[in-house]
Structures are given as structure tokens and as C-alpha cells.
C-alpha positions as CSV (number, residue, x, y, z in Angstrom):
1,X,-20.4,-12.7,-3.3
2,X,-18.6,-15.9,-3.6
3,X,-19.1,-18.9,-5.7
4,X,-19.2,-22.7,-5.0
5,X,-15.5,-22.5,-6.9
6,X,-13.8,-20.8,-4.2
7,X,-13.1,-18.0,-5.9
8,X,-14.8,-14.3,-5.2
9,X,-17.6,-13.3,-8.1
10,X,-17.4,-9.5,-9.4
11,X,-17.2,-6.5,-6.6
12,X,-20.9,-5.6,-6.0
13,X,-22.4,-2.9,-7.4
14,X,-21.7,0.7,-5.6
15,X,-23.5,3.7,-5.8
16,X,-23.3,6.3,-8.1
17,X,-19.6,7.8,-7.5
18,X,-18.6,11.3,-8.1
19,X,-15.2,12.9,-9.5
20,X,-12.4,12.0,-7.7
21,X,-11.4,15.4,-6.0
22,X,-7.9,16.9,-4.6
23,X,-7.4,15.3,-1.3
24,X,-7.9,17.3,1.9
25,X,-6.8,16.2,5.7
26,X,-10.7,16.2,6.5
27,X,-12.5,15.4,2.9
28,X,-13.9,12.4,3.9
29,X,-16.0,14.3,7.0
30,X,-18.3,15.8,4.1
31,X,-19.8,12.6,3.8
32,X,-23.0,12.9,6.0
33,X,-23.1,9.4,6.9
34,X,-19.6,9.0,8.1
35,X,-19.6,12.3,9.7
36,X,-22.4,10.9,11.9
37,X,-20.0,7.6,12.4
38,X,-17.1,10.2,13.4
39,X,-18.8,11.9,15.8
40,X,-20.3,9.3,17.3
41,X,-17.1,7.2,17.6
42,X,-15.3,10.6,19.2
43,X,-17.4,10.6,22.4
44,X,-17.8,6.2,22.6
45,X,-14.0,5.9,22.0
46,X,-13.2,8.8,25.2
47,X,-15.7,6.8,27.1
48,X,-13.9,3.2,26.2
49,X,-10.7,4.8,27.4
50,X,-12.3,6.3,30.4
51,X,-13.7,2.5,31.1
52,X,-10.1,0.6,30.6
53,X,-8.5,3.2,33.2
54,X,-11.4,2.3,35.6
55,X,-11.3,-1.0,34.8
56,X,-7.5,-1.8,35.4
57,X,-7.8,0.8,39.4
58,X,-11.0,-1.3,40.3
59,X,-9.3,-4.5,39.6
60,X,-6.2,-3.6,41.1
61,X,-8.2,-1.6,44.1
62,X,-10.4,-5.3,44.9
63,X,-7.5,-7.9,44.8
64,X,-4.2,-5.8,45.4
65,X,-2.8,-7.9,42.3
66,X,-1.0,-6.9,39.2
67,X,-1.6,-9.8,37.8
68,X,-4.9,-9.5,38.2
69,X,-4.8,-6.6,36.1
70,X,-3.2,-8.8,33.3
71,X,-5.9,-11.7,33.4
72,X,-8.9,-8.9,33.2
73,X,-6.6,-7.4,29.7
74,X,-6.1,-11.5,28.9
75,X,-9.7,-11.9,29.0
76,X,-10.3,-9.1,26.7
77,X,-8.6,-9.8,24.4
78,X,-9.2,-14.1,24.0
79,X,-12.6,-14.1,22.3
80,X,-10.6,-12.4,19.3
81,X,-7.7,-14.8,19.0
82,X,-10.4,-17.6,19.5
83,X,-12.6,-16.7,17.2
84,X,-11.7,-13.6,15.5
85,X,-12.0,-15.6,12.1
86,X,-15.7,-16.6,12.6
87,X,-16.7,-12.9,13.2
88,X,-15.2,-12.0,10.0
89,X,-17.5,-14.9,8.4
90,X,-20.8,-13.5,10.0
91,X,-19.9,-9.9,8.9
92,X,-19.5,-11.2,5.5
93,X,-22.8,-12.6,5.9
94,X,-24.6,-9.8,7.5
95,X,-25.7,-6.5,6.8
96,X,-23.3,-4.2,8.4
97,X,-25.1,-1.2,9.8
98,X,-27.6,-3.8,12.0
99,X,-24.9,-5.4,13.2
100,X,-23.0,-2.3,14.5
101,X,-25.9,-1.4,16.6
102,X,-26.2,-4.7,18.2
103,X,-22.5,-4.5,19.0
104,X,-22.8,-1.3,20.4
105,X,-25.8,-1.4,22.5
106,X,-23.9,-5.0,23.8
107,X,-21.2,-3.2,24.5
108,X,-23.3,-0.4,26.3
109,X,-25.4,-2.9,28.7
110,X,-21.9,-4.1,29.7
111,X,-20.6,-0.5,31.1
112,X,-24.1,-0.1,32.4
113,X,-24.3,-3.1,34.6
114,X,-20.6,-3.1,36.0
115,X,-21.4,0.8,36.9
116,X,-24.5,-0.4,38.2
117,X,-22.7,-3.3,40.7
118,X,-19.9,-0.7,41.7
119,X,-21.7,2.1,42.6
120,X,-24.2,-0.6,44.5
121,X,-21.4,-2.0,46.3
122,X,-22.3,-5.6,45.4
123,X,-19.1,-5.9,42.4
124,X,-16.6,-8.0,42.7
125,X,-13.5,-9.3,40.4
126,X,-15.2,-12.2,38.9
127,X,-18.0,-9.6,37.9
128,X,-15.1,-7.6,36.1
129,X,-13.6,-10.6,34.3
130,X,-17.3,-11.3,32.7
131,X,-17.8,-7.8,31.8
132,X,-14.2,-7.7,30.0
133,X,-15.1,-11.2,28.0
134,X,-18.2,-10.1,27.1
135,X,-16.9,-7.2,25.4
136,X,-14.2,-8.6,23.8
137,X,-17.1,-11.4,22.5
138,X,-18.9,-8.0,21.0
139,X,-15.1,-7.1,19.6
140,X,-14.7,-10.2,17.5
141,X,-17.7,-9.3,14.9
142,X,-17.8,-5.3,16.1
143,X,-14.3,-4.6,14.7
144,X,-14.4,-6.0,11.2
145,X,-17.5,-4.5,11.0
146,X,-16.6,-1.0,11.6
147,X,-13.8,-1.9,9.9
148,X,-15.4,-2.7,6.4
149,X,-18.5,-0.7,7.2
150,X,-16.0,2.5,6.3
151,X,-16.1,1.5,2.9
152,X,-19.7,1.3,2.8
153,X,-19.9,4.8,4.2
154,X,-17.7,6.8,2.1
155,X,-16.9,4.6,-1.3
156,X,-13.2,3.6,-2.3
157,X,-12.1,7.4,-3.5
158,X,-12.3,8.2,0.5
159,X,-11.2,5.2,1.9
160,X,-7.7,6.3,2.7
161,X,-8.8,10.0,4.4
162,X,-11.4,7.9,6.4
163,X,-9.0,5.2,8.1
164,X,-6.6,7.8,8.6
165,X,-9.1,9.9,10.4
166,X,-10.3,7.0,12.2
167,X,-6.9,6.7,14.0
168,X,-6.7,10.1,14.5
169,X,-10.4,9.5,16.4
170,X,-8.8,7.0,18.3
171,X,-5.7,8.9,19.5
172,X,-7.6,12.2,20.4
173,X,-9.7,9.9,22.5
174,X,-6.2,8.2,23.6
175,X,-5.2,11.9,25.1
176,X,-8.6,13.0,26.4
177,X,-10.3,9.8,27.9
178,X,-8.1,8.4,30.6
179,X,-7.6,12.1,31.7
180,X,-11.2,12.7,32.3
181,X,-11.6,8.8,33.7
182,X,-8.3,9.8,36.7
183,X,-10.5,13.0,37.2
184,X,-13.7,11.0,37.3
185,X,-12.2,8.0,39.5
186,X,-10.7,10.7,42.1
187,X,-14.1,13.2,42.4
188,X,-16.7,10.9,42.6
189,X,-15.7,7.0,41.6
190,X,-14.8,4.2,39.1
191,X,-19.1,3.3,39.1
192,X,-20.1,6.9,37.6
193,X,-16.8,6.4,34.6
194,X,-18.4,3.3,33.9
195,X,-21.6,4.7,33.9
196,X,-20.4,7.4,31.6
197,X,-18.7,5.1,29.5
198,X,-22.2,2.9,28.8
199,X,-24.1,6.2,28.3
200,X,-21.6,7.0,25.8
201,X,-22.5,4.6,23.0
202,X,-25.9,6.4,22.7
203,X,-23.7,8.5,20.5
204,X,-22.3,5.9,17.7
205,X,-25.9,4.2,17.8
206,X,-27.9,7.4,17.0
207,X,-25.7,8.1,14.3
208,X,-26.2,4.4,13.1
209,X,-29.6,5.4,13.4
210,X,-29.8,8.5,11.5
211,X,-27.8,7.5,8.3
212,X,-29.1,7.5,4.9
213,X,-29.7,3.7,3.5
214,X,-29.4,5.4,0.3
215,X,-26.3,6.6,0.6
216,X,-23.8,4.3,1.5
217,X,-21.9,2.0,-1.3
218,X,-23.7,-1.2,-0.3
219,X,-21.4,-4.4,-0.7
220,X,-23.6,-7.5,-1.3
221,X,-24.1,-10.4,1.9
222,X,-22.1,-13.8,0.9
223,X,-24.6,-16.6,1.4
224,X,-24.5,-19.0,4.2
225,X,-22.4,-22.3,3.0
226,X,-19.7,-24.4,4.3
227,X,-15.7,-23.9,4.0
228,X,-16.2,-20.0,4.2
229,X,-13.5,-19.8,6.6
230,X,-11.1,-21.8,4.6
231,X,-12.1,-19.9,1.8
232,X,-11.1,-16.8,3.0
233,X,-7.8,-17.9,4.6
234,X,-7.1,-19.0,1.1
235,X,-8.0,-15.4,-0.6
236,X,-5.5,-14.7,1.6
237,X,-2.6,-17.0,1.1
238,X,-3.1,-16.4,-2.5
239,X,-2.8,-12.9,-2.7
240,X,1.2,-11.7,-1.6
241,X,0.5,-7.7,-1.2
242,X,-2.6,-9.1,1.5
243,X,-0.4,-11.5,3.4
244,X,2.6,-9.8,3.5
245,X,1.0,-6.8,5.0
246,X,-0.6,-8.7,7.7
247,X,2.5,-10.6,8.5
248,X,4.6,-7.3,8.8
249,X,1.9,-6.1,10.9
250,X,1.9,-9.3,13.0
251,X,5.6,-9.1,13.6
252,X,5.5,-5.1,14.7
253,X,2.3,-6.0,16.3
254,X,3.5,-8.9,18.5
255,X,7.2,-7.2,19.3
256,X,7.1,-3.8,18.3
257,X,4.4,-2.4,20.2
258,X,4.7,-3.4,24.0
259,X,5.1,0.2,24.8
260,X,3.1,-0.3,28.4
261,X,6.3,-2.6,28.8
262,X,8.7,-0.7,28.1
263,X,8.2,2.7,28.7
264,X,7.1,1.9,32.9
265,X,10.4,0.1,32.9
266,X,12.3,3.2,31.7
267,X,10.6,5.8,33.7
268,X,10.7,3.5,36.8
269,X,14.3,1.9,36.5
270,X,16.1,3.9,34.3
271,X,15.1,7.5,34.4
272,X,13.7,7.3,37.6
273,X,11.0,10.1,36.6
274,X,8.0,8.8,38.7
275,X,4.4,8.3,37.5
276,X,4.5,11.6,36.2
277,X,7.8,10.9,33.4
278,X,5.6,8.0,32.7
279,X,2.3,9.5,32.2
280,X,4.2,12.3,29.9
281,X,6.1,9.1,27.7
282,X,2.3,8.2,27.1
283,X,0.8,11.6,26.0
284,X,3.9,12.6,24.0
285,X,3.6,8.7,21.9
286,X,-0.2,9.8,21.6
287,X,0.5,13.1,20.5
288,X,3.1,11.7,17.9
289,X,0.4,9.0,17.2
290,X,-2.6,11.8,16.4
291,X,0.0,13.8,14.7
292,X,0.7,10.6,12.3
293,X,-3.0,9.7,11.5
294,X,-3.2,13.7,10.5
295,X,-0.7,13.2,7.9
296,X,-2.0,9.7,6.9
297,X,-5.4,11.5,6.1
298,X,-3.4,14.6,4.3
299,X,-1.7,12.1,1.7
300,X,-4.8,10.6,0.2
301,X,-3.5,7.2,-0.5
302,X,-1.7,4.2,0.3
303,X,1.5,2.5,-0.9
304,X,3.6,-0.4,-0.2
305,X,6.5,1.2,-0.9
306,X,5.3,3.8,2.3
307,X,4.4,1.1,4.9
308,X,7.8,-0.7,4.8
309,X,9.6,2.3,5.0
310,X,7.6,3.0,7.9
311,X,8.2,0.3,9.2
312,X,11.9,0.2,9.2
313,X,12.0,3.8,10.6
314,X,9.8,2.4,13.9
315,X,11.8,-0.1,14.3
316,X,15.1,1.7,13.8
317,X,13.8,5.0,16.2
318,X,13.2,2.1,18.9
319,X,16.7,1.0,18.9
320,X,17.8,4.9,18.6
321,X,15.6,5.6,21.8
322,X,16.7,2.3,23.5
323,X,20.2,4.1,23.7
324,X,19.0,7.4,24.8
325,X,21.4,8.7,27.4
326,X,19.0,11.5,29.1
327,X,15.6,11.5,29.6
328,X,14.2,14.2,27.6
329,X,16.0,12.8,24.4
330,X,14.0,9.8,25.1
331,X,10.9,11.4,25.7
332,X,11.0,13.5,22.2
333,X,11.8,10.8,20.3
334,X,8.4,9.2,21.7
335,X,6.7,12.0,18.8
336,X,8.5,10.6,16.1
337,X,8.1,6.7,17.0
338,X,4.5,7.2,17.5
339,X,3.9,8.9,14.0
340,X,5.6,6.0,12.5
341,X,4.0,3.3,14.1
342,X,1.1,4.8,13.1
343,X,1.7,5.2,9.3
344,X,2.2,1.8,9.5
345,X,-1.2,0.7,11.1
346,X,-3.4,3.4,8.7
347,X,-1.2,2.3,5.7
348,X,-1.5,-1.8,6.2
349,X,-5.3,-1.3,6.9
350,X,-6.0,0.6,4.1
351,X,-4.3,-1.4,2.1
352,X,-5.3,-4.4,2.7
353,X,-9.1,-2.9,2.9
354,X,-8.7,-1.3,-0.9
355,X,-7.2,-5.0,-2.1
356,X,-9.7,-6.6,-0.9
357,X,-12.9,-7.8,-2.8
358,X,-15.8,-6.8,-0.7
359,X,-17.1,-10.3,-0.5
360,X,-14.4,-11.0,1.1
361,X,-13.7,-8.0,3.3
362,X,-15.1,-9.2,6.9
363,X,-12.7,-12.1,6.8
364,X,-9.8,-10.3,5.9
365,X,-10.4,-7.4,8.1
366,X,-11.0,-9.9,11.1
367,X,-7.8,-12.1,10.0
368,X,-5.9,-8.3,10.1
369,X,-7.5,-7.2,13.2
370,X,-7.1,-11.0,15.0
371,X,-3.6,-10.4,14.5
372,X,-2.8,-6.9,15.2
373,X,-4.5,-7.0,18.3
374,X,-3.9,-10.5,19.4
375,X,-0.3,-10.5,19.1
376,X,0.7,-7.9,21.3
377,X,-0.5,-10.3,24.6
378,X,1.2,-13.1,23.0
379,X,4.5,-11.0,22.1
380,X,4.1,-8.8,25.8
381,X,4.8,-11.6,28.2
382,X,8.3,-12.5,26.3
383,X,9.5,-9.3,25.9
384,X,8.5,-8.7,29.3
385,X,10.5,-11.3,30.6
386,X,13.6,-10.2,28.1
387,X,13.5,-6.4,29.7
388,X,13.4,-8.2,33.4
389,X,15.9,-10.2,33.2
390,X,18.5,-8.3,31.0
391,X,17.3,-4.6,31.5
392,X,14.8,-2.5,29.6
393,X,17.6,-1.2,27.0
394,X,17.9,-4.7,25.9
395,X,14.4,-4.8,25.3
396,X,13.1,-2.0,23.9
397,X,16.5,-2.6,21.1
398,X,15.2,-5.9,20.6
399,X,11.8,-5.0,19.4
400,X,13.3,-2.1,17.9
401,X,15.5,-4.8,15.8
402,X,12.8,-7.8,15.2
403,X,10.7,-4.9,13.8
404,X,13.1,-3.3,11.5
405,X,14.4,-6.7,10.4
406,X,10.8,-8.4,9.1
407,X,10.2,-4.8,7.6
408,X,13.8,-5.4,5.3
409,X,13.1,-9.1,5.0
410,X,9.1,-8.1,3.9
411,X,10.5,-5.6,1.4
412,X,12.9,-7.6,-0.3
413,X,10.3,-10.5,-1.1
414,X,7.6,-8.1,-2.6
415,X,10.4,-6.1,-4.4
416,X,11.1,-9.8,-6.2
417,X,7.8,-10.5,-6.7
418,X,7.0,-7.1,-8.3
419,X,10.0,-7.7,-10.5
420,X,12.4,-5.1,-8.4
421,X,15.6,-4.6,-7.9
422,X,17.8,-2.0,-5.3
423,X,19.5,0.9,-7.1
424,X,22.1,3.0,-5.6
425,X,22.5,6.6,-7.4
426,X,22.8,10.1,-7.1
427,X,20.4,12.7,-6.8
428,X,21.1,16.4,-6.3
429,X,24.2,15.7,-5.3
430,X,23.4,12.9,-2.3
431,X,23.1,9.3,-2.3
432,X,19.7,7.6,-3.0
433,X,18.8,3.8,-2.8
434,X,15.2,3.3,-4.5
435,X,14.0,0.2,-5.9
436,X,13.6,0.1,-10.1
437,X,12.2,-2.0,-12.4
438,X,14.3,-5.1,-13.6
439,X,15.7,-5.3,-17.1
440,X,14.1,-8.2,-19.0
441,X,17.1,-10.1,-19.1
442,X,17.5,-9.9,-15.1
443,X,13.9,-11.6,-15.1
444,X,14.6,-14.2,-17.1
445,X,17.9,-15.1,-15.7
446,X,16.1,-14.8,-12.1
447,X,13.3,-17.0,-13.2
């Protein structure tokens, strides 16, 4: 809760938390109430995917236009660089749980009715550039909700297993959903995936349903008042190890990950593989990206020290892979570049989510999430235009390099702040360059 100063009060009260145990890969599923969340979000998740490969062939199948395509993903995704902040306000405000299910069932109306118009006959493009802004209105409060609701499921000893799973929700969905949706499209039509798509949130808002109130770890509401917004961007600017994980997210975010980019123009104009080289550049990424959030959940827990190291690997595989002379060295390094770019977004989430006071959570989960996902349509149509006009080499090596650089760059300033220094040594008989503590002299001559 915050006060009039500014500044957050104490963390609310949790309930009653047990021993912390030995980390497993799946501890966090024997929580009931976020097992019912997990489950839920398995089969709503296929279905969203199912629904953006629908989405993107109607569009494409009404006006003949790739750039229609690109407006409908556009419209999707303003609402949360608009006003991604004021969600996080309201979720601060609200309960979470109440607000999920309004989401949801929003979310589910809109699959509903765009089936409804296709399989009718009567749909046309405008009708699919409302349905994608209305979702992506439901996205600005729906994802810091989910977001910070995972702390009210499972408490702060499973926070780290539970984000990590939840990417690895999202990635098995990532392999499984538009597989079923091409299946779906070509037997029987783009109406019955988007049918199947609404139908699917019955899952996430039973589960909603069926939780225990007594169980979760209950964070308490802020009070409606003015300057809440400021407020939190303040919490923010405040606070180095939050801000400098959202800005080293930003920077990957915005140049690192325009994979849809990148790897079409490599399978189309460099390989020349076909549809089929792409679609296997996507499902090895996934694979690497599933494989990524597995070992995120194994670890247990999040350090800084971990996400810029990520960090500079991703960025260093994508200049590695931007020089790939054959094609299947390109494709297997798609495994490794998608388990580090995922270590990267479990680690900066769960960072950022365990730093935060819960007061404050929505706004900071919103900020994160406004932009993570809101710089990759910024950051796509530049890079686009870099890997058109100078070749997708060039590119893909530029991301690559931008990434890798505001990882160094990000790493240095919080080594200084934390008091660090580099230290080059020798251990078992190789090199190794770690960061130390400095000597107390070093501090004061720094200061």
C-alpha cells in the first residue's frame, strides 16, 4: 500500500509460508491453485496461437496485402504502448483474481464473435482490426495481472519455478498451437480455429473459478489517489537493479528479437529452403525456447549476474549465426539462441517481480511488459529496413551486436554500483574473468 509520501508502506501480510524446500523443475505445480492457473493457461495459450495463425491467413486471404497483416499485429499491440501504464495502476488497485476473469471472458467474446462473422460469411477486415484492438485493450490490465497474480498464487519461495514454467507454458503452446490452427484452417476453416480459440478460455476461467481464496498470498489493493502513475515511474527510476533490467530488456526486446524478420529473409534469400526451412527455423527456436524455460524452472532462482551473461551470449550467438555458411549450422544454432533469449526474459521478470514491493507490482509489471512487448513493433520496422536494404547478414549481426553491447554496457554500470570490479585469474588451469568485490581503498578513490 502506498502513502501520501510517495514512498511504498510495508509488504502486505502473506499467508502462512512453509520451509523453503530443494528446488525441483516442477515444485511450484504442487500448488493447487496455480496448478489450476497452469492448466488452464496450457489449452487458452494453444488456442491464442491457433487464433494469430488464423488471424494473419484471413487477413491476408480478404485483402491480398502484407501490410495488412502488419496493421492487424500494429493494432494489437497499440493499446499497450498507449496505455500499458494505466493498466498497471488499475491492477494495483484491483483484486487480481476478479480481474483475470473479466479479461478472459473479454478476451473469449472476441474469438467468439470473429468465428461467428467468418463462418457466417458476413466478416470483413475492419471486423478483424476491431477484434485485434479489443484484445490488445484486454492485454493492457490482463498481462500485469497474470503477471503479479503468480505471486499471489504460489508465495515468493516459488516465484522463480512458476515464471519459469510459465514460459515453458507458453513455448509448448508456441510448438503445438499454430500446428493444429494450419490443420484446422486447411480441414474445415479459419471460423471453427477462432471458434476453438474462444471456447478455449473456459479453461483459465474455471480454474480462476475453482481456487482457494484462502490460499493464495494476498497482496493488499493501493487506494484510489492522484500521481499513482508518477509514483510508480518514480519507484522505478529510483531503484537501479529494476530499471536496469527493464532497459536491458527493452534494448533486446526492441532489436534483438525480430526473429519473424530475420529468419523469412534467410530461408527465402539466403538459404533458399522454402516455407518448409522456415517453418523448421521456428520450431527448432521454440524448441530451444521450451528447453530454456525447463532449466530456468530447474535453477530455483534469479541473479543478475545470470541475465547479463545471458544476455551477451544471445547477442553474440546472433552475430555467430549471422555468419553461418550452410544452412543446417544456422538452423542448430536456433536451439541455443532461443534458450538464451529465454533465460533472459524468465530471469529479468523474475527479478524485477521479487524486487518489487507488492504495492507496487502492477505498475512495474505493466512498465516491464509495455516495453518488452512494445518494442519489438517499434524496433521491427528499422531493422526491417536495415536487412532490405543491406542484406539479412547485416541485420541479423546488427541485432546480434546492439544486444550484446547494452548487455556489456548494463553490466559494467551495476558492477559500479554494487562496488565491482573485473578480475582476470586462473582456475584449474584456464583463464577466468569474474567480477569481485572492490578493496576499500578502490571505493574511496572511485568516489
Amino acid at each position: 500500500m502506498s502513502t501520501g509520501s510517495g514512498k511504498p508502506s510495508a509488504p502486505a501480510p502473506t499467508a502462512p509460508t512453509t520451509p523453503a524446500r530443494k528446488s525441483s523443475m516442477f515444485s511450484s505445480l504442487k500448488v493447487r491453485n496455480y496448478r489450476l492457473f497452469f492448466a488452464g493457461q496450457v489449452v487458452s495459450n494453444t488456442g491464442t496461437w491457433m487464433q494469430r495463425i488464423a488471424q494473419d491467413w484471413l487477413v491476408l486471404s480478404l485483402t491480398g496485402s502484407s501490410a495488412a497483416v502488419g496493421i492487424t499485429s500494429a493494432l494489437q499491440f497499440l493499446p499497450m504502448l498507449l496505455f500499458g501504464l494505466y493498466g498497471g495502476v488499475l491492477v494495483d488497485r484491483l483484486p487480481r483474481r476478479p480481474v483475470l476473469l473479466v479479461t478472459q471472458s473479454a478476451m473469449a467474446l472476441s474469438g467468439l464473435a470473429l468465428g461467428a462473422l467468418t463462418l457466417s460469411g458476413h466478416v470483413q477486415v475492419w471486423h478483424v482490426y476491431l477484434a485485434a484492438f479489443f484484445v490488445g485493450l484486454a492485454t493492457v490490465v490482463d498481462n500485469p495481472a497474470r503477471q503479479s497474480f503468480v505471486s499471489e498464487m504460489v508465495g515468493p519461495d516459488q516465484l522463480h519455478n512458476a515464471v519459469s514454467l510459465n514460459s515453458a507454458n507458453f513455448q509448448s503452446a508456441r510448438l503445438i498451437g499454430p500446428a493444429v490452427g494450419g490443420l484446422m484452417i486447411t480441414g474445415v476453416g479459419t471460423g471453427w480455429a477462432f471458434l476453438a480459440n474462444g471456447l478455449s478460455f473456459a479453461a483459465p476461467i474455471t480454474g480462476l473459478l475453482l481456487m482457494r481464496a484462502r490460499e493464495l498470498y494476498p497482496s493488499r489493493r493501493t487506494p484510489r489517489a492522484k500521481g499513482q502513475l508518477r509514483e510508480g515511474l518514480q519507484y522505478v527510476a529510483g531503484r537501479p537493479d529494476l530499471i536496469w533490467s527493464i532497459v536491458l530488456v527493452g534494448f533486446i526486446g526492441t532489436f534483438g528479437f525480430n526473429f519473424p524478420v530475420w529468419l523469412s529473409a534467410f530461408a527465402d534469400n539466403v538459404f533458399h529452403v522454402g516455407a518448409g526451412g522456415y517453418s523448421l527455423l521456428n520450431t527448432l527456436m521454440a524448441a530451444g525456447s521450451l528447453g530454456g524455460a525447463l532449466l530456468a524452472a530447474r535453477r530455483g532462482s534469479a541473479r543478475m549476474r545470470l541475465l547479463i551473461a545471458a544476455a551477451l551470449a544471445f547477442g553474440a550467438l546472433e552475430v555467430v549465426a549471422s555468419l553461418a555458411p550452410a544452412y543446417w549450422l544456422f538452423a542448430a544454432l536456433m536451439v541455443p539462441i532461443g534458450i538464451c533469449g529465454l533465460t533472459v526474459n524468465v530471469t529479468a521478470n523474475t527479478t524485477v517481480q521479487m524486487a518489487t514491493d507488492p504495492a507496487m507490482r502492477g505498475r512495474v509489471m505493466s512498465l516491464y511488459m509495455m516495453v518488452f512487448m512494445g518494442g519489438t513493433p517499434v524496433g521491427a520496422p528499422v531493422i526491417g529496413w536495415i536487412t532490405d536494404t543491406y542484406g539479412p547478414r547485416v541485420g541479423f549481426a546488427l541485432g546480434g551486436v546492439v544486444s550484446a553491447a547494452a548487455a556489456g554496457a548494463i553490466g559494467l554500470v551495476l558492477a559500479r554500483v554494487g562496488g565491482l570490479r573485473l578480475s582476470l585469474g586462473w582456475y584449474r588451469g584456464a583463464p577466468r574473468l569474474r567480477f569481485v568485490q572492490r578493496r576499500r581503498k578502490e571505493l574511496a578513490t572511485a568516489a
